[in-house]
N, CA, C and O atoms as CSV, one atom per row, in Angstrom:
chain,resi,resn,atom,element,x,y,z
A,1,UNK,N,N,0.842,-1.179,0.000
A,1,UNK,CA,C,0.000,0.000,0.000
A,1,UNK,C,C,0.886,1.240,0.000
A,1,UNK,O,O,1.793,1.528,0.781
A,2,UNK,N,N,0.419,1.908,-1.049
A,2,UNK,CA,C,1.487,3.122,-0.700
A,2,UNK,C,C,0.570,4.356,-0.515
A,2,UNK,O,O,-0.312,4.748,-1.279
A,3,UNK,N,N,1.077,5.024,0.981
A,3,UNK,CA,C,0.352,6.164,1.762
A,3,UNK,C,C,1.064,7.173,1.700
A,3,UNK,O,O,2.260,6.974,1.908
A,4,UNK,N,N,0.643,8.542,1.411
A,4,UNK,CA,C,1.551,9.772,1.269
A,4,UNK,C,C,1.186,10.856,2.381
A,4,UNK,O,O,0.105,11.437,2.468
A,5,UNK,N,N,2.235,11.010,3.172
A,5,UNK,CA,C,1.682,12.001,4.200
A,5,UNK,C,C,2.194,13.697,4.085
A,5,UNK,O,O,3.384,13.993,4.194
A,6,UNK,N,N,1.260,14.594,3.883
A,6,UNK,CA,C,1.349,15.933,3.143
A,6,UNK,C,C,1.206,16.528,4.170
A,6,UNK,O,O,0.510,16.161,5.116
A,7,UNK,N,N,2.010,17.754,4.074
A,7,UNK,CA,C,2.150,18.625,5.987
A,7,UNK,C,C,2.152,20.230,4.925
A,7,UNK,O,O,3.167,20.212,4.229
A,8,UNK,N,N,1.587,21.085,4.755
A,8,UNK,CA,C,1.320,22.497,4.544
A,8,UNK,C,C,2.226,23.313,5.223
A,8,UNK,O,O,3.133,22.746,5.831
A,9,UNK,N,N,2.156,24.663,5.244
A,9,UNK,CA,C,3.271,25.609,5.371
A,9,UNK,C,C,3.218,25.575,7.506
A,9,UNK,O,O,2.440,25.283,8.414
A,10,UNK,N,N,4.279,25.965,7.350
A,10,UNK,CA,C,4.631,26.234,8.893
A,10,UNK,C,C,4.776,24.795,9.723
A,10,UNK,O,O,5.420,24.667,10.764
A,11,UNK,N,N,4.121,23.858,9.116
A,11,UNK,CA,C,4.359,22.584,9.416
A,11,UNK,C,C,5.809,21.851,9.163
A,11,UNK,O,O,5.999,20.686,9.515
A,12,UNK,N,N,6.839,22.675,8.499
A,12,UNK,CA,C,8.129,22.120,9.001
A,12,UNK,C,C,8.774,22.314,10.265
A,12,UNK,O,O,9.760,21.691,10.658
A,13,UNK,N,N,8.039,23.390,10.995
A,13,UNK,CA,C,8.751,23.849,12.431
A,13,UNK,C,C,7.833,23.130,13.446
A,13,UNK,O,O,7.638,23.475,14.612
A,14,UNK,N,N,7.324,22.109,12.820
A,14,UNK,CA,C,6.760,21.169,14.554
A,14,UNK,C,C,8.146,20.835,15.230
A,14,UNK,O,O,9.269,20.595,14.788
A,15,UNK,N,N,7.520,20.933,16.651
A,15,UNK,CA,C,8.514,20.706,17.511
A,15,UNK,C,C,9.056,22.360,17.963
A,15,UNK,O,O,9.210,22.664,19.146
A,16,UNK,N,N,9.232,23.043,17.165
A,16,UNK,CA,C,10.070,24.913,17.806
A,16,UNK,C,C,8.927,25.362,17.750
A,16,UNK,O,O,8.669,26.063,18.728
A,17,UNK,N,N,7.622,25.211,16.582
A,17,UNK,CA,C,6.559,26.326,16.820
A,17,UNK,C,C,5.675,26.232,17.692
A,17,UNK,O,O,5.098,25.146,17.754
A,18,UNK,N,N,5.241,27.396,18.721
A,18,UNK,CA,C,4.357,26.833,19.855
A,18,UNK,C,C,3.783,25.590,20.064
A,18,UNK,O,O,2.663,25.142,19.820
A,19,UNK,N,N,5.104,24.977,20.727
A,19,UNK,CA,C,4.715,23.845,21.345
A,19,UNK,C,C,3.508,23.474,22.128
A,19,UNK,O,O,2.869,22.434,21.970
A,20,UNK,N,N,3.207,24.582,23.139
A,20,UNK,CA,C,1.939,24.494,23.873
A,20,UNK,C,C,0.482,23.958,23.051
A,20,UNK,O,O,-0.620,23.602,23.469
A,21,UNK,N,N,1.095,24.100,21.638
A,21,UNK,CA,C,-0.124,23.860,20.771
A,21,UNK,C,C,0.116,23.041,19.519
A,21,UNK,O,O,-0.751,22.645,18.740
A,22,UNK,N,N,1.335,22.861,19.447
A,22,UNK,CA,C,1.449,21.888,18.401
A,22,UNK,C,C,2.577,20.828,18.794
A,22,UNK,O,O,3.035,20.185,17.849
A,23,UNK,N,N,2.995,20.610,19.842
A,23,UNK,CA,C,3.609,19.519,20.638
A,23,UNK,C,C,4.806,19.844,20.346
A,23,UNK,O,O,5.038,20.825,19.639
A,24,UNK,N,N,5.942,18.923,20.939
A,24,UNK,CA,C,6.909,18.908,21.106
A,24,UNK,C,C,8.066,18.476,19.795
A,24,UNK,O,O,9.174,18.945,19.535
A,25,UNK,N,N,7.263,17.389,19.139
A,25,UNK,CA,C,7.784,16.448,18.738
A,25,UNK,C,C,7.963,16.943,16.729
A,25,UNK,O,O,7.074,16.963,15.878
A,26,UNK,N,N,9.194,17.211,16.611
A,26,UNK,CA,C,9.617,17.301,15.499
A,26,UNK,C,C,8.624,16.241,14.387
A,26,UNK,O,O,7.950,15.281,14.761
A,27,UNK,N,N,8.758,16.692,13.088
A,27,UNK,CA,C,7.524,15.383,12.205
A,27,UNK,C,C,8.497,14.609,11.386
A,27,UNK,O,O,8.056,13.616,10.808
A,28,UNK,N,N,9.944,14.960,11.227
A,28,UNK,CA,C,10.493,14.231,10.964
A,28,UNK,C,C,10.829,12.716,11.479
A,28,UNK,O,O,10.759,11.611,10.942
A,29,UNK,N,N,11.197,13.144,12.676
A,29,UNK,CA,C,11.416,12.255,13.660
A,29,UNK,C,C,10.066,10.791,13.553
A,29,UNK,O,O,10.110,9.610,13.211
A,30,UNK,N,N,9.040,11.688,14.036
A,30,UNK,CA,C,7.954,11.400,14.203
A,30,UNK,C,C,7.919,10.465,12.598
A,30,UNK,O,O,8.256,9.281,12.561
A,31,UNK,N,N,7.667,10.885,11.916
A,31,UNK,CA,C,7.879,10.530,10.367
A,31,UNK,C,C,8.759,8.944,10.536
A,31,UNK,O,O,8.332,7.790,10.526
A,32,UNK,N,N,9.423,9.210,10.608
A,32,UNK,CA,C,10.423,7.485,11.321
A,32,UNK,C,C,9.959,7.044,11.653
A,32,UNK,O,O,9.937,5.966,11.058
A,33,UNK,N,N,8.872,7.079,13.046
A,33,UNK,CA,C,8.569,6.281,14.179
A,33,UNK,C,C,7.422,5.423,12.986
A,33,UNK,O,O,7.465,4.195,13.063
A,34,UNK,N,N,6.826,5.786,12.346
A,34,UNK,CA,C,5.651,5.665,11.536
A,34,UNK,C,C,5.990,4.798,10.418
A,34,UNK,O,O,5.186,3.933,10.072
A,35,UNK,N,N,7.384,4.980,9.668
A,35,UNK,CA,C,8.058,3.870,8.722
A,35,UNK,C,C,8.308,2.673,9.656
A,35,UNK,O,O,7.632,1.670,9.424
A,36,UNK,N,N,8.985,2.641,10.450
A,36,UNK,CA,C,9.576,1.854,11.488
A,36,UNK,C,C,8.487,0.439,11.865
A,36,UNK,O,O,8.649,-0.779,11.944
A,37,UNK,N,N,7.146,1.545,12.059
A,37,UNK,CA,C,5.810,0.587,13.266
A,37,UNK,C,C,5.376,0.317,11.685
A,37,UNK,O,O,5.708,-0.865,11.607
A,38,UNK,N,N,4.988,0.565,10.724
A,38,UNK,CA,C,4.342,-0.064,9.346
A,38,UNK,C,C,5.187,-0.440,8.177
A,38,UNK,O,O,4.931,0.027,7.067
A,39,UNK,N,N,6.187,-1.264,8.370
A,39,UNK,CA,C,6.535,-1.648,7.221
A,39,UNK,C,C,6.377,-2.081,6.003
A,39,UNK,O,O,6.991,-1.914,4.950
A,40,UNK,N,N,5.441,-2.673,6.323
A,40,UNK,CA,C,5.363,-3.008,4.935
A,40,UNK,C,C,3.583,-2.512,3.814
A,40,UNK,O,O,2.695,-2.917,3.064
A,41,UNK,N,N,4.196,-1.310,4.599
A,41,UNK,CA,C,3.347,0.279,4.325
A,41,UNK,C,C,4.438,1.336,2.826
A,41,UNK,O,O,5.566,1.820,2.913
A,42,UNK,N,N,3.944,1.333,2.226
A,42,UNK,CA,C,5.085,2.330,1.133
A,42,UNK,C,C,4.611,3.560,1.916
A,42,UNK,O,O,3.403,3.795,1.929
A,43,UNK,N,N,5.681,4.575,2.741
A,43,UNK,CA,C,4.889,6.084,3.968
A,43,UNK,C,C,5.798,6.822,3.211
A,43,UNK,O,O,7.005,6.629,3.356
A,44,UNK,N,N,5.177,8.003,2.074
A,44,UNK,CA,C,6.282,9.151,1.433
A,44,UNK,C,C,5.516,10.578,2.160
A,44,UNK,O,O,4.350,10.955,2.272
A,45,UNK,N,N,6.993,11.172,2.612
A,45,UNK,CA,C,6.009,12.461,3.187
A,45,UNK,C,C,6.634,13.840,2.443
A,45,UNK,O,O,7.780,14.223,2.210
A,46,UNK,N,N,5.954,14.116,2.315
A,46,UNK,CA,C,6.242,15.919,1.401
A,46,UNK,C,C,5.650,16.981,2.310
A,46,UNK,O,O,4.566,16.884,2.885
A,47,UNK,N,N,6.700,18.261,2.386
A,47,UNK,CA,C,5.804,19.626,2.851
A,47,UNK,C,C,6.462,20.498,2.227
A,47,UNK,O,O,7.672,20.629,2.039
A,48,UNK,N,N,5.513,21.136,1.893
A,48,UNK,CA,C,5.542,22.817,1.385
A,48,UNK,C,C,5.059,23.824,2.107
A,48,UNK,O,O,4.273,23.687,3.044
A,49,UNK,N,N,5.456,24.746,1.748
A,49,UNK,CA,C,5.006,26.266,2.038
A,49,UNK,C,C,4.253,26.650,1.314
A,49,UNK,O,O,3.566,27.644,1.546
A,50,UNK,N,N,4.186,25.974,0.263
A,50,UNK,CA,C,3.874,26.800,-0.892
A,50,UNK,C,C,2.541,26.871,-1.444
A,50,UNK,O,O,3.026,26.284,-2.411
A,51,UNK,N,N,1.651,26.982,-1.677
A,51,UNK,CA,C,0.052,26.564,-2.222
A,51,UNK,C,C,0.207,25.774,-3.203
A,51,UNK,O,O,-0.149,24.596,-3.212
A,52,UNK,N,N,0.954,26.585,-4.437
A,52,UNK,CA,C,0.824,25.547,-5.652
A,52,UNK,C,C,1.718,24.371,-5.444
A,52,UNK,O,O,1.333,23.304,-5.920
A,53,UNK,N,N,2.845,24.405,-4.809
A,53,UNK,CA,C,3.849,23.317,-4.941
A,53,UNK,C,C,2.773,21.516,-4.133
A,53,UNK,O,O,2.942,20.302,-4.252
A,54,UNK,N,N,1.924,22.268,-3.507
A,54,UNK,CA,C,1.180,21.398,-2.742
A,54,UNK,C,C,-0.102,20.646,-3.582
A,54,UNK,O,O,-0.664,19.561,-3.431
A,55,UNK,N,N,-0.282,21.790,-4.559
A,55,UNK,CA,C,-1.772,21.546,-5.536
A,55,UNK,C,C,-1.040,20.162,-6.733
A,55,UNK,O,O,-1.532,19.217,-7.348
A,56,UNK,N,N,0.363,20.748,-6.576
A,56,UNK,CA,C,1.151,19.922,-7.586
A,56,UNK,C,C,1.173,18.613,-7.541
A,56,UNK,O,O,0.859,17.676,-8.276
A,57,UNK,N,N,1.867,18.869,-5.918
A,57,UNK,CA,C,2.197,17.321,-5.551
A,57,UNK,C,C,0.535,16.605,-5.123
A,57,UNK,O,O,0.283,15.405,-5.236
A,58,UNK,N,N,-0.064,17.241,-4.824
A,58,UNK,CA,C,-1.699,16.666,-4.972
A,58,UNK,C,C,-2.030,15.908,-6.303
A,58,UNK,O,O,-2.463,14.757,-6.239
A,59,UNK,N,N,-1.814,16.590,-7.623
A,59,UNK,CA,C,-1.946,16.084,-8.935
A,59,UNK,C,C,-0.951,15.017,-9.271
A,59,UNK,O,O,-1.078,14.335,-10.288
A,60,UNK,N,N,0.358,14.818,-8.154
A,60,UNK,CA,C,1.230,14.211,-9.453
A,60,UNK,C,C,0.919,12.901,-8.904
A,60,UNK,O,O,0.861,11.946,-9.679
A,61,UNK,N,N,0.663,12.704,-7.377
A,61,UNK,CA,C,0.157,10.855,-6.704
A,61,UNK,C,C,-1.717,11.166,-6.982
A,61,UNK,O,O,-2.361,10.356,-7.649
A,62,UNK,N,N,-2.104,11.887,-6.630
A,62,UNK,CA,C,-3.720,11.825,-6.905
A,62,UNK,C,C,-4.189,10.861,-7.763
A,62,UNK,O,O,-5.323,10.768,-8.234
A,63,UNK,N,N,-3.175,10.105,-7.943
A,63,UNK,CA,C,-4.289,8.803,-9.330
A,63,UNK,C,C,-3.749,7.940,-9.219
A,63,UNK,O,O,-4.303,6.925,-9.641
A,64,UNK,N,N,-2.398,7.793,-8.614
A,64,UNK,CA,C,-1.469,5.793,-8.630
A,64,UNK,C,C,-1.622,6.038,-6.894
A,64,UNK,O,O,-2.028,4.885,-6.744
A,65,UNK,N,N,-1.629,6.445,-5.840
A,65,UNK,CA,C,-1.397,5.942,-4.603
A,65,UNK,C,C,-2.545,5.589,-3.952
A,65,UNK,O,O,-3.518,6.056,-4.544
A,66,UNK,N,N,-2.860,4.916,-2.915
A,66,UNK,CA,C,-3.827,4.359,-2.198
A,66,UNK,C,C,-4.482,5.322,-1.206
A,66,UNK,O,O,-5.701,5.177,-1.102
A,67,UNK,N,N,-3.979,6.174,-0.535
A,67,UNK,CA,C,-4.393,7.423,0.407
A,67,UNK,C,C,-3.665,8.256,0.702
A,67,UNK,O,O,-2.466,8.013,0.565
A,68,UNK,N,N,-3.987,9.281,1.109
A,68,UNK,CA,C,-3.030,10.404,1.194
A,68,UNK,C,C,-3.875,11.024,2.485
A,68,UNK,O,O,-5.101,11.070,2.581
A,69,UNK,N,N,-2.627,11.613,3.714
A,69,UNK,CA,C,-3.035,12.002,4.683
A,69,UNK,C,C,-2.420,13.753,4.843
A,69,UNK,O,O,-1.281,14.214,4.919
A,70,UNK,N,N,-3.573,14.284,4.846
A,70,UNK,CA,C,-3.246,15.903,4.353
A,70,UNK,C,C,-3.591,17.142,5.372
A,70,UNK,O,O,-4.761,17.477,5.556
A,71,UNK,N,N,-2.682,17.687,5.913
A,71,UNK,CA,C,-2.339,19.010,7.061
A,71,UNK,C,C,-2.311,19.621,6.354
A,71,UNK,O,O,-1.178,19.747,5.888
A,72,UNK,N,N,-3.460,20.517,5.655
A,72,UNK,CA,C,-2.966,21.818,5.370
A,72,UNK,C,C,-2.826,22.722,5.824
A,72,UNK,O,O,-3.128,23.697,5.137
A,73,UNK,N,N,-2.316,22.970,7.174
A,73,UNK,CA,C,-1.994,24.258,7.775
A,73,UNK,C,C,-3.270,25.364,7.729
A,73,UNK,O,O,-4.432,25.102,8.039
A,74,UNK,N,N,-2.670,26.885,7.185
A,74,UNK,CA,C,-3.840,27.339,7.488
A,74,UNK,C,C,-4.398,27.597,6.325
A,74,UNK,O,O,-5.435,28.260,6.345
A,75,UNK,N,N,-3.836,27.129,4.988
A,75,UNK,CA,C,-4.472,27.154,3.377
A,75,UNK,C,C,-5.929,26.341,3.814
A,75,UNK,O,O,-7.046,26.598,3.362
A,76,UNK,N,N,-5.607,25.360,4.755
A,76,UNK,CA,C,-7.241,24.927,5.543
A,76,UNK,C,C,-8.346,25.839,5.230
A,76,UNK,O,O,-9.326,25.507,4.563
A,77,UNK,N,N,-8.078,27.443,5.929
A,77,UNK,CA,C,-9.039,28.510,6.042
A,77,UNK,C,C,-9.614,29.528,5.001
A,77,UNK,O,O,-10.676,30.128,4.835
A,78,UNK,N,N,-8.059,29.408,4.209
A,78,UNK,CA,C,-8.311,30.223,2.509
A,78,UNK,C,C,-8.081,29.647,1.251
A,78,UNK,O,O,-8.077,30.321,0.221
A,79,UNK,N,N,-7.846,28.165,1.283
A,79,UNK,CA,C,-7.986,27.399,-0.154
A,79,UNK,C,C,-8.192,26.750,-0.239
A,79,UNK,O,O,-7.881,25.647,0.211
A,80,UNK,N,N,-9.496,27.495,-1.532
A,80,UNK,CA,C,-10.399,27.085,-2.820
A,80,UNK,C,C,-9.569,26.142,-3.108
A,80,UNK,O,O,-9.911,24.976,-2.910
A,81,UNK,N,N,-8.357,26.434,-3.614
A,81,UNK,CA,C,-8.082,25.504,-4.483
A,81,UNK,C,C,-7.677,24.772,-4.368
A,81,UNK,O,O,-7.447,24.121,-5.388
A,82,UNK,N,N,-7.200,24.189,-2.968
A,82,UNK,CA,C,-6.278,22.765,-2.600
A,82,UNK,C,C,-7.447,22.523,-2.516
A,82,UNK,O,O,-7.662,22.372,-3.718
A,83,UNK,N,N,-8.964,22.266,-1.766
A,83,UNK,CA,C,-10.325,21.744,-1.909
A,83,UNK,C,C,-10.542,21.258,-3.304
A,83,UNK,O,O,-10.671,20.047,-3.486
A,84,UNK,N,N,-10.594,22.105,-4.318
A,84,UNK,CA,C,-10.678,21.710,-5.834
A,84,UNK,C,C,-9.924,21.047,-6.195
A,84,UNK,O,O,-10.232,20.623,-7.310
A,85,UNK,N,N,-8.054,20.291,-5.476
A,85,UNK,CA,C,-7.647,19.978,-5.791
A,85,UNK,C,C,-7.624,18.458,-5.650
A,85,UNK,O,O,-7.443,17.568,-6.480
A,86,UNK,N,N,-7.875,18.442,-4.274
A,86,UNK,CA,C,-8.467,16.864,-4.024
A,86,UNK,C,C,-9.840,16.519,-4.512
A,86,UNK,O,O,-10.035,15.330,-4.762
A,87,UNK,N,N,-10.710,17.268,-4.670
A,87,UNK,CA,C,-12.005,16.789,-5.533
A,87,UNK,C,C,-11.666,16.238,-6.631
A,87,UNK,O,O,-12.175,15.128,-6.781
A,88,UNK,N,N,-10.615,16.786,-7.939
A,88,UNK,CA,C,-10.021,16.201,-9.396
A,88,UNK,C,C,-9.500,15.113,-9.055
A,88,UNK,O,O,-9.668,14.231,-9.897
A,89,UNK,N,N,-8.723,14.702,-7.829
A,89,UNK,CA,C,-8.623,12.932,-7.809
A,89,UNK,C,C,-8.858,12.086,-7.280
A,89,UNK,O,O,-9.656,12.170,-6.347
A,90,UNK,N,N,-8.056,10.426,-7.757
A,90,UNK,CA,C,-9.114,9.761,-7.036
A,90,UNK,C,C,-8.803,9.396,-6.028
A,90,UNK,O,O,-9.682,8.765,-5.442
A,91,UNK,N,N,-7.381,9.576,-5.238
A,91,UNK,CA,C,-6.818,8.749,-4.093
A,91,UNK,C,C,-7.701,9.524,-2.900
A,91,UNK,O,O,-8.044,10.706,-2.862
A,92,UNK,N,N,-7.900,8.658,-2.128
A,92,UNK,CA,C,-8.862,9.138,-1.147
A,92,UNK,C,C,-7.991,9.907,0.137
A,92,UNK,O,O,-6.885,9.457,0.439
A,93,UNK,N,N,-8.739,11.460,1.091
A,93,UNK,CA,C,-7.721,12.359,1.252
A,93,UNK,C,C,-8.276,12.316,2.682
A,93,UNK,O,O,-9.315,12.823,3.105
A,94,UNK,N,N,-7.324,11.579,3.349
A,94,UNK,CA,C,-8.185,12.122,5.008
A,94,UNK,C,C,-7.461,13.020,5.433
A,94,UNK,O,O,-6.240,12.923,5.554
A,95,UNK,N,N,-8.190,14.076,5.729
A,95,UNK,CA,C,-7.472,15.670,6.462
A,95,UNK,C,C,-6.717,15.482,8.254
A,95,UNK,O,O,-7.021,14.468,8.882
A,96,UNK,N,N,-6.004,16.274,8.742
A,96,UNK,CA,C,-5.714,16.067,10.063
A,96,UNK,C,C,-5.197,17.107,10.651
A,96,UNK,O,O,-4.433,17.585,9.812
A,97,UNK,N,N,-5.165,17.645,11.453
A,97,UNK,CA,C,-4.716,19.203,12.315
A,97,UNK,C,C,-4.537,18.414,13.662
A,97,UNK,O,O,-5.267,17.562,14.170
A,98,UNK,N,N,-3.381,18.936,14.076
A,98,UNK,CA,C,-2.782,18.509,15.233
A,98,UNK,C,C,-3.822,19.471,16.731
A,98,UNK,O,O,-3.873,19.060,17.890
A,99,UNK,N,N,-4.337,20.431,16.334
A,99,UNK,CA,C,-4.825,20.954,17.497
A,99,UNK,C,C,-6.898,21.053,17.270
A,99,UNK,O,O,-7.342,20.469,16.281
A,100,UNK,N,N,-7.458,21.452,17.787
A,100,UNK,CA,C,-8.666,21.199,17.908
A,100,UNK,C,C,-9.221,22.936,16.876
A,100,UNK,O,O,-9.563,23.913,17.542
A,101,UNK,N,N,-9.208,23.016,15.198
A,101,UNK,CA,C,-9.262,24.055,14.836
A,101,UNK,C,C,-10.566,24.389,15.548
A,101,UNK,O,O,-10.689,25.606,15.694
A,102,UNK,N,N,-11.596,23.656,16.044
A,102,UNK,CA,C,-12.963,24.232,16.216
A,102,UNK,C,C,-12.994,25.583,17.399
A,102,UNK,O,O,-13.709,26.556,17.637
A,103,UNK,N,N,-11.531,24.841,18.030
A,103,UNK,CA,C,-12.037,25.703,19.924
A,103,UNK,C,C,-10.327,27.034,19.697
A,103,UNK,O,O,-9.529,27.516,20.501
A,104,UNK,N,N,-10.456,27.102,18.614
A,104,UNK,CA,C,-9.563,28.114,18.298
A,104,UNK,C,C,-10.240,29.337,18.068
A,104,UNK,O,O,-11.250,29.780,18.613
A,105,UNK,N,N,-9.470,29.849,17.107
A,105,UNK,CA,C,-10.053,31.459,16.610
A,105,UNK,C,C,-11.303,31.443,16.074
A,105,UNK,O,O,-11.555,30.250,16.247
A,106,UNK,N,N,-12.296,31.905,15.536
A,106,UNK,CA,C,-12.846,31.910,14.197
A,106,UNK,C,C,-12.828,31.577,13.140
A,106,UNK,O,O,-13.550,30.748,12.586
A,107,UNK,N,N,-11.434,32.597,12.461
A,107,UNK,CA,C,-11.490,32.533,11.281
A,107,UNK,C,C,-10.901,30.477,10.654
A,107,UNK,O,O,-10.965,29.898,9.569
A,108,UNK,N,N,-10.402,30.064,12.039
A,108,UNK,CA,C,-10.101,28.426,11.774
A,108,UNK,C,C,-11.307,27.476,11.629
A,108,UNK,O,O,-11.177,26.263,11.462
A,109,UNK,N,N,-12.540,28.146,11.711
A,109,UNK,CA,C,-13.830,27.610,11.952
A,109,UNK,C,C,-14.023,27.536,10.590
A,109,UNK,O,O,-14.909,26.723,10.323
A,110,UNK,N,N,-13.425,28.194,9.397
A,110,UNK,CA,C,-13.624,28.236,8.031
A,110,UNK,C,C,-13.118,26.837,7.439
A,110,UNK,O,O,-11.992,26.587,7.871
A,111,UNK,N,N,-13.418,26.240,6.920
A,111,UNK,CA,C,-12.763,24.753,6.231
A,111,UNK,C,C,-12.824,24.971,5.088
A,111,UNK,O,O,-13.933,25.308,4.672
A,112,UNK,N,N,-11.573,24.866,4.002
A,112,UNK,CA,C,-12.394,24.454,2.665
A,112,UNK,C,C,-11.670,23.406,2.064
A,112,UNK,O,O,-11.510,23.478,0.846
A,113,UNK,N,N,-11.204,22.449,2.675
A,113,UNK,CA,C,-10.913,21.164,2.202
A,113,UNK,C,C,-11.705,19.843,3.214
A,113,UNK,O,O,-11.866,18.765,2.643
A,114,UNK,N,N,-12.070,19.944,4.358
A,114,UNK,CA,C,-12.953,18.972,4.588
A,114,UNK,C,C,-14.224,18.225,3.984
A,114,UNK,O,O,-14.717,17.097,4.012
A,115,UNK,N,N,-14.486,19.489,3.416
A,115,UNK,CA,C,-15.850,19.058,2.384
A,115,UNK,C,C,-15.001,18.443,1.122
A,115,UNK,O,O,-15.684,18.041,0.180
A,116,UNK,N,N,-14.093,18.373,1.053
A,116,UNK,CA,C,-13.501,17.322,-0.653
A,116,UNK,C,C,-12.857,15.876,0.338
A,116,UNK,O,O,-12.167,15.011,-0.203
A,117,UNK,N,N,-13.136,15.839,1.463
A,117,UNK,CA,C,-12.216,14.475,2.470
A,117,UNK,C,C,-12.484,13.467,2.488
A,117,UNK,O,O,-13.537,13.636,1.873
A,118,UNK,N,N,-12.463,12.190,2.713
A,118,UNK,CA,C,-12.960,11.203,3.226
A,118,UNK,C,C,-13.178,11.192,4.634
A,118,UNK,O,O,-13.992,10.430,5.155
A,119,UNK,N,N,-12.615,11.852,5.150
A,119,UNK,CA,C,-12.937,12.475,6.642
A,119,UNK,C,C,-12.034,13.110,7.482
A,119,UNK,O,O,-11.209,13.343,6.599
A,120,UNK,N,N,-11.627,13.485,8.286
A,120,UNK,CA,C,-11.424,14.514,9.027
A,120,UNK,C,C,-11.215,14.344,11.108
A,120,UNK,O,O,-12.032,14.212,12.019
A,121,UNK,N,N,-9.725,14.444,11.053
A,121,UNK,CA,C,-9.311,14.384,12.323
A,121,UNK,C,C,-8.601,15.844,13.047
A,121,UNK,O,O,-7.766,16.556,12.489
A,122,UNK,N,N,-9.110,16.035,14.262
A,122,UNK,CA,C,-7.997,17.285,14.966
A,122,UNK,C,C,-8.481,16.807,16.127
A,122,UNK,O,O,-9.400,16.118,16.569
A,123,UNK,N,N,-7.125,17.682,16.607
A,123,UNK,CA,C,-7.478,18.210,18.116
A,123,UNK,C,C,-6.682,17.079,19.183
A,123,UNK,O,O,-6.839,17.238,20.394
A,124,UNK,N,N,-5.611,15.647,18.545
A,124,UNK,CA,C,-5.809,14.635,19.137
A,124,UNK,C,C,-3.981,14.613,18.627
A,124,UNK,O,O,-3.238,13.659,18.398
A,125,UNK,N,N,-3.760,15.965,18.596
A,125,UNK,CA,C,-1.691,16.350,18.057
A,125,UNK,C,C,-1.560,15.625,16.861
A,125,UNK,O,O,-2.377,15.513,15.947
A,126,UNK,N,N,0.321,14.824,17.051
A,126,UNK,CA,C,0.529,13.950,16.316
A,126,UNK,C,C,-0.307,13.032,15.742
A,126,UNK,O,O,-0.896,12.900,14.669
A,127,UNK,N,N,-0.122,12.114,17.327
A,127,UNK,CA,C,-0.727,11.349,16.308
A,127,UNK,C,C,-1.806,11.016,15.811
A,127,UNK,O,O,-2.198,9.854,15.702
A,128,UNK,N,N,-2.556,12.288,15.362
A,128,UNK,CA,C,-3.469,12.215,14.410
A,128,UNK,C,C,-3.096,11.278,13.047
A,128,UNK,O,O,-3.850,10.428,12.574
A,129,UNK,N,N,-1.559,11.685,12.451
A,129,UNK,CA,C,-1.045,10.995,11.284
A,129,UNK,C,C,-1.489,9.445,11.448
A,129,UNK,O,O,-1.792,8.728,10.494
A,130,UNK,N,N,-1.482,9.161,12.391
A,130,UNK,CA,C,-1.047,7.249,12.812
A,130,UNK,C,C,-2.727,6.829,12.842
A,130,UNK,O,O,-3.068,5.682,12.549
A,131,UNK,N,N,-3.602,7.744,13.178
A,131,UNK,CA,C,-4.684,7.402,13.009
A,131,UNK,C,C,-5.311,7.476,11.517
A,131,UNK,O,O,-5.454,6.369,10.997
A,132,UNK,N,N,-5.681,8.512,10.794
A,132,UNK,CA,C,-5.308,8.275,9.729
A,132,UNK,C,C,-5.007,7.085,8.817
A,132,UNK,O,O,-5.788,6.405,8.152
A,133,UNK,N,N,-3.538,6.992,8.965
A,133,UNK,CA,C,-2.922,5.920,8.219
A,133,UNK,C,C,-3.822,4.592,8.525
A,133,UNK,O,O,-4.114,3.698,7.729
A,134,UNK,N,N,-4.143,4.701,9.762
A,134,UNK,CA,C,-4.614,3.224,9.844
A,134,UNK,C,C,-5.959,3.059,9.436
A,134,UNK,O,O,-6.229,1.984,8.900
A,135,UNK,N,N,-6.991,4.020,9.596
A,135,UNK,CA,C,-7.968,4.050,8.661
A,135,UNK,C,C,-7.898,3.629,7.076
A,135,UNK,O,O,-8.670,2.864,6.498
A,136,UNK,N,N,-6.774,4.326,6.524
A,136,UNK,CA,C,-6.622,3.875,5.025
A,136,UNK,C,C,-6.106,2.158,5.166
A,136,UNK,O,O,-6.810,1.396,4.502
A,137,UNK,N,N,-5.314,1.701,5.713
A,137,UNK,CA,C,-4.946,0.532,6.054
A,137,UNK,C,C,-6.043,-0.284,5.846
A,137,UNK,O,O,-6.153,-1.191,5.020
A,138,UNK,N,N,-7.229,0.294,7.046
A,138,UNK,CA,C,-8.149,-0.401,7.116
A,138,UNK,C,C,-8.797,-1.250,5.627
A,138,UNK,O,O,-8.981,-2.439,5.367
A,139,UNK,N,N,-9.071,0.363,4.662
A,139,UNK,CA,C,-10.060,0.109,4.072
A,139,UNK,C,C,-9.487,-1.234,2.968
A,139,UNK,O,O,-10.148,-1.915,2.183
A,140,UNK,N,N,-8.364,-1.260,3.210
A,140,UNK,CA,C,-7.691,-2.279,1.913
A,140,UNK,C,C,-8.175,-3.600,2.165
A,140,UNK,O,O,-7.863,-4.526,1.415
């Protein structure tokens, strides 16, 4: 099975960026622990900053991989178009936010990629990823 795990902008500084709210634990690291416990799992992880570099790598596995587990940071709150982007394919996209966007600000109350998901985890940190993954696991 090959699973692709996608982390959005600011999501390379887990672990230094307010920890109080996005844990301790680097995603690299973390990223290991996750190859390590599923082997014989194909686990590729990509992050950008970038909107399009993300819409990209959305299009270029969106049709040969089995699931894709997707943090988009806060493009979560203002993009149309990563939403439009997982709607065009077919690998199925479960979303995940390490902190609880609901009991945050407002403007995090905005979603526009949950409605293109297979479903949708926060509020539960890391390892949200590991949950996730094992859902897609499941469905095989």
């Amino acid at each position: 099975m090959k699973l692709h795990l996608i982390n959005g902008p600011n999501l390379n500084l887990l672990g230094k960026r307010e920890p109080s709210i996005y844990g301790s634990q680097d995603f690299e690291t973390y990223f290991q622990t996750l190859k390590t416990k599923y082997p014989q799992t194909s686990l590729t992880y990509f992050q950008s900053n970038s909107e399009g570099k993300l819409i990209d790598y959305l299009h270029e596995i969106g049709f040969s991989s089995d699931g894709i587990v997707f943090n988009g940071g806060a493009y979560t709150h203002t993009s149309i178009a990563l939403g439009d982007a997982i709607r065009a394919i077919h690998t199925p996209v479960i979303e995940v936010h390490l902190s609880n966007v609901y009991a945050r600000e407002d403007f995090r109350k905005v979603n526009y990629i949950a409605p293109a998901c297979l479903g949708s985890i926060c509020g539960l940190g890391i390892h949200a990823y590991e949950l996730a993954v094992l859902h897609h696991l499941s469905l095989k």
